[in-house]
Structures are given as structure tokens and as C-alpha cells.
N, CA, C and O atoms as CSV, one atom per row, in Angstrom:
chain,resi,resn,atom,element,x,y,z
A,1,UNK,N,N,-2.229,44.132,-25.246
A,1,UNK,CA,C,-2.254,42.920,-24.443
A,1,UNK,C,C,-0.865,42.278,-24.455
A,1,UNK,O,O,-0.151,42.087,-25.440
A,2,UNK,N,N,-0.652,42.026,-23.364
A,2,UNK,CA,C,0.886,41.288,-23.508
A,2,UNK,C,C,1.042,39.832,-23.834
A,2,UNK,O,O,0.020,39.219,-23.529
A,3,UNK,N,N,1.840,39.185,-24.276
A,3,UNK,CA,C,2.252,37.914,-25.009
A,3,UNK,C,C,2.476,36.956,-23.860
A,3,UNK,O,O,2.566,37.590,-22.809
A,4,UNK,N,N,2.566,35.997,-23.736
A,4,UNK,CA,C,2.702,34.926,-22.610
A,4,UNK,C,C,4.022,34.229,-23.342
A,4,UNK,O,O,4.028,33.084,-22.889
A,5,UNK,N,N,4.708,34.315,-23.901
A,5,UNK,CA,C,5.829,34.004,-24.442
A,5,UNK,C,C,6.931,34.138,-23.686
A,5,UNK,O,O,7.682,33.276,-23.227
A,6,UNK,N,N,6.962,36.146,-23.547
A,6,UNK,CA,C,7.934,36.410,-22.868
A,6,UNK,C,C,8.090,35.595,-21.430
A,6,UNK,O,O,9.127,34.981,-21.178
A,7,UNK,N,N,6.947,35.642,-20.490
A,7,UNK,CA,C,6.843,34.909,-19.135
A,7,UNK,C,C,7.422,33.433,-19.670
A,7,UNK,O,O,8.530,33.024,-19.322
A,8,UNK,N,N,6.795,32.906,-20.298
A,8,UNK,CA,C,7.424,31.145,-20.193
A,8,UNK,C,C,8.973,30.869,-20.528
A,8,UNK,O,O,9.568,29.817,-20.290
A,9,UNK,N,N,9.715,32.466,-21.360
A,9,UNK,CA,C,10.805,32.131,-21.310
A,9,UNK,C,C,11.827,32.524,-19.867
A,9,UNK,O,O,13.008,32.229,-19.684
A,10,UNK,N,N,10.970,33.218,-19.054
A,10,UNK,CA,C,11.641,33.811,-17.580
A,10,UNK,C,C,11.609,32.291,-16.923
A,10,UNK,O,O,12.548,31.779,-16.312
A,11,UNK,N,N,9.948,31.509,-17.258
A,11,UNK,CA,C,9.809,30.456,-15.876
A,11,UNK,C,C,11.066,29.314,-16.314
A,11,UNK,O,O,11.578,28.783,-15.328
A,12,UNK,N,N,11.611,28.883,-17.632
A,12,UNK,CA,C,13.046,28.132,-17.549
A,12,UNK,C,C,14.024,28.506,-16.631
A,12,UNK,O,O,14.562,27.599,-15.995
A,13,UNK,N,N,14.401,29.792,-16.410
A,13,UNK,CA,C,15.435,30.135,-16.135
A,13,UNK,C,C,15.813,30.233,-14.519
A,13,UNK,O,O,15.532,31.253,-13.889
A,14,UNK,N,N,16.400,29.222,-13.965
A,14,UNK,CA,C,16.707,29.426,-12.558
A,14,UNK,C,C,18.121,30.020,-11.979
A,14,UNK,O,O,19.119,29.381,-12.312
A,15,UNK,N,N,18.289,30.994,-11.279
A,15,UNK,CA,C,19.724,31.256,-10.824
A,15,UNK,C,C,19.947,30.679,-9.238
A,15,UNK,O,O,19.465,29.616,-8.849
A,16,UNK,N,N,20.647,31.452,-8.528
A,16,UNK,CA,C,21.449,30.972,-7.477
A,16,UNK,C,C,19.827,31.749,-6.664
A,16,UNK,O,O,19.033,30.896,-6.267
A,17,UNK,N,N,19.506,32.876,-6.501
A,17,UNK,CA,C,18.553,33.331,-5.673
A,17,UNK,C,C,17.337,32.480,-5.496
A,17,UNK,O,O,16.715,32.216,-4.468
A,18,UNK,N,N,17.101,32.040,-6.980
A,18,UNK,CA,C,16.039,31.297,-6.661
A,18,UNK,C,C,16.045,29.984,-6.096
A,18,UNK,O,O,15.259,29.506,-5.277
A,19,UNK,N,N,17.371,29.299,-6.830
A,19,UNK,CA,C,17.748,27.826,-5.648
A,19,UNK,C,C,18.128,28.056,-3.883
A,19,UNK,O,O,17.914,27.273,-2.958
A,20,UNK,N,N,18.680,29.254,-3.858
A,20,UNK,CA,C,18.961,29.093,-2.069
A,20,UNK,C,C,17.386,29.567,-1.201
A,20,UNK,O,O,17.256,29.296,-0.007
A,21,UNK,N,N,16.462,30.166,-1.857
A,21,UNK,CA,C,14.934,30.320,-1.791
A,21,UNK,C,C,14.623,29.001,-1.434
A,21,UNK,O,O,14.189,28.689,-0.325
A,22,UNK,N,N,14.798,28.363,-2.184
A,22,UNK,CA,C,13.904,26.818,-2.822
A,22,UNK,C,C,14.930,26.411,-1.652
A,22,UNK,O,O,14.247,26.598,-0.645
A,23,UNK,N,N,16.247,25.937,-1.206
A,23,UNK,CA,C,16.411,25.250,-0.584
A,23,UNK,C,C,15.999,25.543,1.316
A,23,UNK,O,O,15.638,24.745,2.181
A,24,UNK,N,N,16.260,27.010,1.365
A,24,UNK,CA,C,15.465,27.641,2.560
A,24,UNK,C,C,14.142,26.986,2.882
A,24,UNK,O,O,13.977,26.507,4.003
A,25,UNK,N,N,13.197,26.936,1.976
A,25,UNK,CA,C,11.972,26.454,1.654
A,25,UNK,C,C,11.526,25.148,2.272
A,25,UNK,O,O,10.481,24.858,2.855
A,26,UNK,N,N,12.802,24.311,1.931
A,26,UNK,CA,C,13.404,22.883,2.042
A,26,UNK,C,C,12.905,22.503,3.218
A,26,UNK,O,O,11.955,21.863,3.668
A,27,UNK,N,N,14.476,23.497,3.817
A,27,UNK,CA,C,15.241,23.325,5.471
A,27,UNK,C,C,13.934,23.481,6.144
A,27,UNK,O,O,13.680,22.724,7.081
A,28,UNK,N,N,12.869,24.590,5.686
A,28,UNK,CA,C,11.522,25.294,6.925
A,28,UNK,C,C,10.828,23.794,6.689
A,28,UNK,O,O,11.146,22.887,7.458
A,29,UNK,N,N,10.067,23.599,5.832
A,29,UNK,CA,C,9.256,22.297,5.487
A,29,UNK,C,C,10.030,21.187,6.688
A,29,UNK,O,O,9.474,20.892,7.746
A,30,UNK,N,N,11.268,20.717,6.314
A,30,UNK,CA,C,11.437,19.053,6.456
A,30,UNK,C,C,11.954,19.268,7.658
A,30,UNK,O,O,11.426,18.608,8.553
A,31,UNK,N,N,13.299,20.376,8.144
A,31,UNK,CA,C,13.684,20.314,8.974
A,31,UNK,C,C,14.933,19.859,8.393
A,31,UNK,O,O,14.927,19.382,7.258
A,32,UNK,N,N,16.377,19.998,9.302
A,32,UNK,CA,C,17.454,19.551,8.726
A,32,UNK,C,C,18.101,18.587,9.085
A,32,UNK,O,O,19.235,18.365,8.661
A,33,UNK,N,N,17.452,17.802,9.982
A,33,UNK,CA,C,17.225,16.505,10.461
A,33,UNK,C,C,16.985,15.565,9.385
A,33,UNK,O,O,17.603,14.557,9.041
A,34,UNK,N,N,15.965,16.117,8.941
A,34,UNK,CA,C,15.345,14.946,7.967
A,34,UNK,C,C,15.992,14.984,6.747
A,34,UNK,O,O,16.128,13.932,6.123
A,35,UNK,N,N,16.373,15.927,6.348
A,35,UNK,CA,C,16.728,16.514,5.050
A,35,UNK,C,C,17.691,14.985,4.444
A,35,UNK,O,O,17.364,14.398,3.413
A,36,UNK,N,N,19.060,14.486,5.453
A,36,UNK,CA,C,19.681,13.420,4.348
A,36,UNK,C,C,19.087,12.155,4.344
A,36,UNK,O,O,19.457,11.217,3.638
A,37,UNK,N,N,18.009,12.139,5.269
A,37,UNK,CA,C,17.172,10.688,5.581
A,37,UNK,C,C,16.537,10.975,3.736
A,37,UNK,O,O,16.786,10.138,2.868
A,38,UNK,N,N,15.987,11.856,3.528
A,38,UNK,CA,C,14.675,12.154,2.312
A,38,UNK,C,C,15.541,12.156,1.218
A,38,UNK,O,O,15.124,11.708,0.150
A,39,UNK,N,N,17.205,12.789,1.350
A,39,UNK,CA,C,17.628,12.694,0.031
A,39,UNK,C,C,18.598,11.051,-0.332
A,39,UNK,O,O,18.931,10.683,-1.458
A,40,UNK,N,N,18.823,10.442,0.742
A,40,UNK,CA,C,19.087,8.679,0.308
A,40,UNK,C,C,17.745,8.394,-0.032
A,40,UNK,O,O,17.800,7.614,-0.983
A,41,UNK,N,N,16.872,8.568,0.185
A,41,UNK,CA,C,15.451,7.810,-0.138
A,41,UNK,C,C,15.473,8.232,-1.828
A,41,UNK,O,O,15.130,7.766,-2.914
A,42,UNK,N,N,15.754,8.757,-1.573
A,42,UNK,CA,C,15.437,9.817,-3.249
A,42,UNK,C,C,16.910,8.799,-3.707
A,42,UNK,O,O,16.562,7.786,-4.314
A,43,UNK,N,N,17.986,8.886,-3.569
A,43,UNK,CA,C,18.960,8.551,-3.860
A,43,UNK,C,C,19.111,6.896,-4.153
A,43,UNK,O,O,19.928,6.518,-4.993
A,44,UNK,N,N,18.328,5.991,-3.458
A,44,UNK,CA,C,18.121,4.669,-3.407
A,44,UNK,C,C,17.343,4.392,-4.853
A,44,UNK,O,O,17.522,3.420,-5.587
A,45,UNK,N,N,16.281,5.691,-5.102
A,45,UNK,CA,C,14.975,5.362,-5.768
A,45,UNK,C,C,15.321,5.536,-6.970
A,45,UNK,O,O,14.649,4.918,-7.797
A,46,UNK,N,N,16.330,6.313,-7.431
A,46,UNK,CA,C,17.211,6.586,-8.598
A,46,UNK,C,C,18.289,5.507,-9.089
A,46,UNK,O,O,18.687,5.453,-10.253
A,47,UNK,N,N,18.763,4.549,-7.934
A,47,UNK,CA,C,19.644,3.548,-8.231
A,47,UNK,C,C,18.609,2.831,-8.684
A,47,UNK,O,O,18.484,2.854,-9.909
A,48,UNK,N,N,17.625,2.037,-7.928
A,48,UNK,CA,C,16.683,0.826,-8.950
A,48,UNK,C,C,16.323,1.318,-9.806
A,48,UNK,O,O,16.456,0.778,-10.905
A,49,UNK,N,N,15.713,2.551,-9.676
A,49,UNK,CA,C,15.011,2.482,-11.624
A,49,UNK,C,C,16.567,2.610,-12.474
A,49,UNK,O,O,16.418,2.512,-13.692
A,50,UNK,N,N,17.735,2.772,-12.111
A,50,UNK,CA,C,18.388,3.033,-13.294
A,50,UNK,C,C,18.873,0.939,-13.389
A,50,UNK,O,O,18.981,0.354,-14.467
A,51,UNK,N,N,19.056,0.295,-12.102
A,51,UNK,CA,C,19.145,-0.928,-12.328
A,51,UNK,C,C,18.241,-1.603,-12.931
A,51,UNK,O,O,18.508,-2.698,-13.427
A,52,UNK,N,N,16.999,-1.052,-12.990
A,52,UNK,CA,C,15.540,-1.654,-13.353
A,52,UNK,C,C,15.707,-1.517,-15.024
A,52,UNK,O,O,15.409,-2.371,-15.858
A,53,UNK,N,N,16.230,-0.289,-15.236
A,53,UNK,CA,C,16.505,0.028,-16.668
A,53,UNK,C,C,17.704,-0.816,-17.341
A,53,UNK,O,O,17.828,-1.045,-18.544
A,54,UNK,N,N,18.292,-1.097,-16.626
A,54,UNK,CA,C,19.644,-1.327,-17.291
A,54,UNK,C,C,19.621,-2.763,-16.957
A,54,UNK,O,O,20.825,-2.981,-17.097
A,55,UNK,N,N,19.217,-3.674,-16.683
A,55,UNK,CA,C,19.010,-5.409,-16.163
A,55,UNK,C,C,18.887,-5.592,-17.640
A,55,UNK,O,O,18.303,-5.105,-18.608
A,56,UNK,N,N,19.806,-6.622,-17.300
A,56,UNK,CA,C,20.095,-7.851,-18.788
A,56,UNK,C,C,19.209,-8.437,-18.857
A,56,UNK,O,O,19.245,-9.413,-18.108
A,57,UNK,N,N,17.850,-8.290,-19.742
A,57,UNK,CA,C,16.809,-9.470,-19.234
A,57,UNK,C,C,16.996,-10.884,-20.259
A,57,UNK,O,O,16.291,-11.890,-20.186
A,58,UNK,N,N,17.920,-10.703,-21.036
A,58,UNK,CA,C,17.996,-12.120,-21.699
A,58,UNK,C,C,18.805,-13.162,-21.125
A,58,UNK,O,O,19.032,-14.217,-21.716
A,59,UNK,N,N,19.326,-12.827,-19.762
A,59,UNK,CA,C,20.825,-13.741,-19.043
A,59,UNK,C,C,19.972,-14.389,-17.770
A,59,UNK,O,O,20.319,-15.310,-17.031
A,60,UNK,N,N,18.501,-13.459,-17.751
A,60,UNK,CA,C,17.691,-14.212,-16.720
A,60,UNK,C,C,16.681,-14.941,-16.973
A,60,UNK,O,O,16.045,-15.702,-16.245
A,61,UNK,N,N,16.523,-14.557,-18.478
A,61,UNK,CA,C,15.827,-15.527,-18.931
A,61,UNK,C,C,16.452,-17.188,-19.808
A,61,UNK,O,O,15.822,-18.200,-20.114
A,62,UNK,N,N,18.090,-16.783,-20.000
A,62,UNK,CA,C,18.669,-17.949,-20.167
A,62,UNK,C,C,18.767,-18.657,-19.257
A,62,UNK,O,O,18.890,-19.866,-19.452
A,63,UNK,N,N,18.739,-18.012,-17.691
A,63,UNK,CA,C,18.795,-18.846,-16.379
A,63,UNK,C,C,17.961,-19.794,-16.191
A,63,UNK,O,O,18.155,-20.956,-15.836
A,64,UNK,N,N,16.504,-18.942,-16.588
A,64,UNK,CA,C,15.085,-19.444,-16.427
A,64,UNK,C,C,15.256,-20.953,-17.420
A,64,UNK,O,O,15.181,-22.081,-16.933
A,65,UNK,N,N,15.379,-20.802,-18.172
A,65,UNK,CA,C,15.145,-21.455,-19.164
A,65,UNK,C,C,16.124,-23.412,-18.989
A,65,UNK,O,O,15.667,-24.525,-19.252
A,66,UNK,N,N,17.691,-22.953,-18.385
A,66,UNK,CA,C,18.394,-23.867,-18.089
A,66,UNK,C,C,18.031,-24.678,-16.854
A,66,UNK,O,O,18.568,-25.753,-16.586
A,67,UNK,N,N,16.824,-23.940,-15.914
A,67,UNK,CA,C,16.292,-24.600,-14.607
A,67,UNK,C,C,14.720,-25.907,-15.455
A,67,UNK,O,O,13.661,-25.824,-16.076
A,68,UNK,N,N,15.904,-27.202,-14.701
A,68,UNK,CA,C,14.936,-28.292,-15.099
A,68,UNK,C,C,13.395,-27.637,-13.767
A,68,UNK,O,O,13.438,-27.230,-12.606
A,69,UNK,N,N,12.035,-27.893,-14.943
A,69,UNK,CA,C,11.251,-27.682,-14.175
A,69,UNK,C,C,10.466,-28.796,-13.171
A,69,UNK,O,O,10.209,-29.977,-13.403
A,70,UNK,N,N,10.264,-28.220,-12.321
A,70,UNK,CA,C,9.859,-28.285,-10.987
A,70,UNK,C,C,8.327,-28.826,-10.764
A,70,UNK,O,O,7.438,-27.983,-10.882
A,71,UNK,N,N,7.917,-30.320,-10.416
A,71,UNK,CA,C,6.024,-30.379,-10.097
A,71,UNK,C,C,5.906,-31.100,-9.069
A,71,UNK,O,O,4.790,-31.332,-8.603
């Protein structure tokens, strides 16, 4: 019986054949029209979460805090 080891160490490994596959794949799916519309979307969605991650939250909460409140 063969080991499933060997296979899971092939499925890490990607070269150039298998990325210009995958991007062929891409182009048929989206079209190459769409293709830089989908990768700013992707590209936008990577800037907030890394701003989302990286926000000073104690400089907005000193803000919060210096605003006389409001009734």
C-alpha cells in the first residue's frame, strides 16, 4: 500500500508549469478585461486589513476621551 506522505510532499511544491496553468485558468474564467478590475479589489482588500491591523487604537481613544461630551 502506498504512503500518503510522499503525495502531500509533491502538493507544496509549485513551479512555473503549474502557475502559467493556473494563470491560463485565470485569463479563460474572468476574461482579461476583468482581470486588473479583480486584482485592485484584491489589492484595496489587503491595504485595510493591513491598516485595520496596524491603527493606533490608543491615539483614538485619547481623541475620544479629550471630546467634551455631547446631550
Amino acid at each position: 500500500m502506498m504512503s500518503v506522505l510522499p503525495l502531500l510532499f509533491l502538493v507544496g511544491r509549485i513551479g512555473a508549469t503549474e502557475i502559467i496553468l493556473l494563470v491560463a485558468i485565470f485569463v479563460i474564467l474572468f476574461g482579461a478585461k476583468k482581470i486588473p478590475e479583480l486584482m485592485r479589489g484584491v489589492g484595496r482588500g489587503v491595504k485595510e486589513f493591513k491598516d485595520a491591523v496596524n491603527t493606533d487604537y490608543s491615539a483614538e481613544e485619547k481623541k475620544e476621551a479629550d471630546k467634551p461630551e455631547e446631550k
